[in-house]
C-alpha positions as CSV (number, residue, x, y, z in Angstrom):
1,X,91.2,109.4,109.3
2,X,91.2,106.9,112.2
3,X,93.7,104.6,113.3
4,X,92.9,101.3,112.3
5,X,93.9,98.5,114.8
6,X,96.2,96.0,112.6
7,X,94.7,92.1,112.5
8,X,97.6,91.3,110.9
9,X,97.8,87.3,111.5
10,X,94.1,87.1,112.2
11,X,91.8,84.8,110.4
12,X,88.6,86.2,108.7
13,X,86.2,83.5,108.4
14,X,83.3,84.2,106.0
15,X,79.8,84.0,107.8
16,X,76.9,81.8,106.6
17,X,75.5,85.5,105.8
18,X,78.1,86.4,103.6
19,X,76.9,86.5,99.6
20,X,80.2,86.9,98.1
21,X,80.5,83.5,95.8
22,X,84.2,83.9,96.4
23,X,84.1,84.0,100.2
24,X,81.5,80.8,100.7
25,X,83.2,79.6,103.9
26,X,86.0,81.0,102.9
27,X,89.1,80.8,105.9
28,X,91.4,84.0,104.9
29,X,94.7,84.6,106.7
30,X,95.7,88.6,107.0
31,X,99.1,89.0,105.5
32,X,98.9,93.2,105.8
33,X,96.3,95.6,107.5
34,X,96.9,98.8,108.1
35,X,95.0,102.1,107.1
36,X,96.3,101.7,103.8
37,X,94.0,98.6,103.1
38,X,94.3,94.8,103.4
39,X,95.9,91.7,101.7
40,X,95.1,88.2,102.9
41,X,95.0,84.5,101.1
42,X,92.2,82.1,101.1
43,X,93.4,79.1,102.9
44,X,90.6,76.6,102.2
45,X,90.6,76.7,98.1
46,X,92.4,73.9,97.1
47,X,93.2,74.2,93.4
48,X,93.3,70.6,91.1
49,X,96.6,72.1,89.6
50,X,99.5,70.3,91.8
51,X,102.5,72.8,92.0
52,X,104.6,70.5,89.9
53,X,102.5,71.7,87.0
54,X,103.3,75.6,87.3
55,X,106.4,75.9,89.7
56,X,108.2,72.7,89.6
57,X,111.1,73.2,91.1
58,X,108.8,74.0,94.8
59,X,106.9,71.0,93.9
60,X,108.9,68.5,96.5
61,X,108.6,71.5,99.0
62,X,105.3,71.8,98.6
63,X,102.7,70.3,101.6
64,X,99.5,68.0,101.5
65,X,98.2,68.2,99.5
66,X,100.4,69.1,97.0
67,X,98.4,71.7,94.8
68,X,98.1,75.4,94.1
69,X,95.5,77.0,96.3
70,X,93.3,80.0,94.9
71,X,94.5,82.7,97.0
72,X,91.3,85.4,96.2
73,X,90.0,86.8,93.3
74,X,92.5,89.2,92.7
75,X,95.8,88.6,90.3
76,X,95.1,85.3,89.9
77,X,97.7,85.3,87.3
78,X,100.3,85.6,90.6
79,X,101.8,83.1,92.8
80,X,102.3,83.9,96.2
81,X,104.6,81.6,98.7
82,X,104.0,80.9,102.2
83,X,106.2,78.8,104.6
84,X,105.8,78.2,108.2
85,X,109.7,78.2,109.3
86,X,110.0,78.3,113.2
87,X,112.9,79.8,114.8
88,X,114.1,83.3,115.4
89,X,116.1,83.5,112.4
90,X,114.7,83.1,108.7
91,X,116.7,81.8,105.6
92,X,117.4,84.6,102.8
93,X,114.2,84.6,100.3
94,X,111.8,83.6,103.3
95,X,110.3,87.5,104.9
96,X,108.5,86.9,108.3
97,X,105.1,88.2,108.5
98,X,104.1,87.2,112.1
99,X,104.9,84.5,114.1
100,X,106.5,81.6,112.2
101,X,104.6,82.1,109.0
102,X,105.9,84.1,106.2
103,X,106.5,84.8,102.8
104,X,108.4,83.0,100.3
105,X,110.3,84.4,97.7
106,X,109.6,82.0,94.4
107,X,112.6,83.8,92.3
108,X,114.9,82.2,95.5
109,X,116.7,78.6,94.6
110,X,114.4,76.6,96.5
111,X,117.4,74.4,97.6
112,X,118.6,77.6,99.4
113,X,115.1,77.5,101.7
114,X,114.0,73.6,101.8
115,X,115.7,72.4,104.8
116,X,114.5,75.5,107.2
117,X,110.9,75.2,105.3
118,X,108.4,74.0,108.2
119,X,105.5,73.8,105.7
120,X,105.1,75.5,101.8
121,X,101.8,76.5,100.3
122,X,101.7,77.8,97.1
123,X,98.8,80.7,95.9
124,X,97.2,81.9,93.1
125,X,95.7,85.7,93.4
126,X,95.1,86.9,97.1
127,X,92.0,88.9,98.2
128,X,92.1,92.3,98.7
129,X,90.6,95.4,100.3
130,X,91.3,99.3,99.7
131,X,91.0,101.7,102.4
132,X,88.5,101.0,105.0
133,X,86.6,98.3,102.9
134,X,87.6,95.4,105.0
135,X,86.1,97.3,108.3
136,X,83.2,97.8,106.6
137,X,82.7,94.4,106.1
138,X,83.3,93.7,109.7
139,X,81.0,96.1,110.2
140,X,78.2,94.4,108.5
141,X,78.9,91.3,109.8
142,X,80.6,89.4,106.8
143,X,83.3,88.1,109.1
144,X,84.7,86.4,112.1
145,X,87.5,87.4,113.0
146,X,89.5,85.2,115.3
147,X,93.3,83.9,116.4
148,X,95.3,82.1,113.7
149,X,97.1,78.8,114.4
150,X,100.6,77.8,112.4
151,X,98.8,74.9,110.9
152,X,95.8,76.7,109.5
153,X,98.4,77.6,106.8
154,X,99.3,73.7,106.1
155,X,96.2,71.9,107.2
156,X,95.9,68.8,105.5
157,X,92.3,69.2,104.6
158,X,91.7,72.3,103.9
159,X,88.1,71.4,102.7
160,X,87.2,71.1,106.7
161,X,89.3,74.0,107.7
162,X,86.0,76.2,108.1
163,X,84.3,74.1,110.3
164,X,87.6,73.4,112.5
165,X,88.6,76.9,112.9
166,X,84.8,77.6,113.8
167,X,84.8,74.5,116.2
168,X,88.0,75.5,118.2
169,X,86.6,79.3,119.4
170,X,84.8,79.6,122.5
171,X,80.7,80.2,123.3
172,X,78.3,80.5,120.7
173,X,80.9,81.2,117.6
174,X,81.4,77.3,118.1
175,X,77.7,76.4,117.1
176,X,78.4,77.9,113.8
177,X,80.4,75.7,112.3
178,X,77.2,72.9,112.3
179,X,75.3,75.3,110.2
180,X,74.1,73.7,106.9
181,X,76.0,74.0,103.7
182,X,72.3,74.5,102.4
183,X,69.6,75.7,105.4
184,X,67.0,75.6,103.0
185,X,67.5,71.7,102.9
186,X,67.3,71.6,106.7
């Protein structure tokens, strides 16, 4: 078995090659990746559920725009939390993952995290890949894989987020994000 090199806090941004239907200009942030497999959550799916409607009690927590984000096509029946809390130290119920940005624990009072919370997103489902599928993907040139920024997680329009993220690297990965929603219409 090979080591695999952890992208842990990386961004995987689908490619315009990329036939997946649920990774069209998809923007996923890598929570876990090891040799063990991968678990990341679609930043740019805005649901029109608001959080109020499933988790209320988050709901005032919650960022711009205020709604549940599809997380991936996996247990979409789940909600994942993640809060961008800067600082060394973390409040109990909040787990770091890298950087500033970790997870939330939902079953925590969320009076005992709001005033250390930086940003909240709320998920439904998380995408996932077993043992080696992710770098096969890479491999075939599904993805980009670049840097993460703390606000990727609370951008306040996440629709765009694609083309920003794109827009921000270096060189030719720039030019990408003017490619057509639809080349055949170009």
């Amino acid at each position: 078995m090979t080591e695999v090199s952890s992208l842990t806090g990386r961004l995987l941004v689908a490619t315009p090659a990329l036939a997946d239907p649920n990774f069209d200009r998809a923007v996923v942030l890598l929570l876990d990746h090891d040799d063990e497999g991968s678990l990341g959550v679609v930043l740019n799916r805005p649901t029109p559920v608001t959080v109020g409607d499933i988790l209320a009690p988050w709901a005032d927590l919650a960022g711009e725009p205020g709604v549940v984000f599809q997380g991936g096509p996996v247990s979409l029946d789940a909600a994942l939390g993640i809060a961008v809390i800067p600082g060394d130290e973390g409040p109990l119920g909040w787990r770091r993952v890298f950087g500033a940005i970790g997870l939330v624990d939902l079953e925590t009072p969320p009076e005992l995290l709001g005033p250390a919370l930086g940003s909240l997103r709320i998920f439904a489902g998380y995408a996932g890949w077993g043992p080696g599928q992710l770098e096969t993907e890479l491999g075939e040139g599904a993805w980009y894989v670049v840097e993460s920024e703390p606000g990727d997680v609370s951008s306040p329009r996440p629709e765009s987020l694609w083309r920003e993220v794109l827009r921000r690297q270096r060189g030719d990965l720039a030019m990408v994000a003017t490619y057509p929603d639809d080349p055949s219409l170009n």
